[in-house]
C-alpha positions, 0 to 999 in steps of 0.5 A: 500500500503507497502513503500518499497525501490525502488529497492526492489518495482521493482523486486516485482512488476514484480510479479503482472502481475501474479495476479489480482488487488485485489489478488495482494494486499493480495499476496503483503504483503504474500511476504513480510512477508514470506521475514521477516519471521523467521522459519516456512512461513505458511500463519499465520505466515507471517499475525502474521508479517505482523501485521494482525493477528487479522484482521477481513478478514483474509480468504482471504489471505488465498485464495491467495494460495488456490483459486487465480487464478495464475500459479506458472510456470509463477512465477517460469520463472519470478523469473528465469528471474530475477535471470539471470539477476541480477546474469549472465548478460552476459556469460554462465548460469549452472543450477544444476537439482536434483529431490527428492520423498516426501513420502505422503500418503492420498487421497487428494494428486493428484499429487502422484506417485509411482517412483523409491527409488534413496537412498534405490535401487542399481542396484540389488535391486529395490525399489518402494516408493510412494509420490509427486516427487519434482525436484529442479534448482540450478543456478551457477553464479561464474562457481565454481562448474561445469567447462564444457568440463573437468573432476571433480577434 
């Protein structure tokens, strides 16, 4: 069990309704280590932070992203929850929506489609690329960047 700062113990315990018991435990201290980490947040490196590097088991935090059961809807409507409240308690939300192509090649990728270039095409020429299409939320909280009803200065 990890000692953390109440405050900080109650916003991740509101992920483990997510996760079994016994892959909560592992996924508890990916978190953590993938907070702490510095550069690349692979699943050695967050176990290289955490202290277990040389732990007998480690395949099974391995598994936590791999086999668990968990959905990462859930989590990400958890995680959007959470922001809202800490961040706009009362007002409006303004979300930001921005979608990129990550062009990936193989076999094993599933989820891999063929879209339209928004970089390479313009209205004459169209241009295919294949790869995974990421789609990306942006929340802001001051309304500094968007001001509905009126034109962008």
């Amino acid at each position: 069990m990890l000692h953390l700062p109440a405050r900080f113990a109650a916003i991740m315990l509101a992920f483990a309704r997510l996760f079994r018991h016994r892959t909560w435990c592992h996924a508890e201290i990916l978190l953590v280590a993938a907070i702490l980490a510095p550069g690349k947040r692979t699943v050695t490196s967050l176990l290289r932070i955490a202290g277990l590097s040389r732990e007998r088991h480690f395949g099974n935090d391995h598994r936590v992203l791999s086999r668990a059961r968990w959905s990462g809807r859930d989590a990400a409507r958890l995680l959007l929850g959470l922001l809202i409240h800490a961040f706009v308690p009362t007002g409006p939300v303004i979300l930001g929506l921005d979608d990129t192509i990550e062009r990936r090649r193989g076999k094993r990728i599933a989820a891999k489609g063929i879209d339209r270039d928004p970089v390479r095409s313009s209205d004459a020429h169209f241009v295919k690329a294949s790869g995974l299409r990421w789609t990306c939320f942006a929340e802001d909280t001051a309304g500094e960047f968007v001001t509905l009803g009126s034109e962008p200065s």
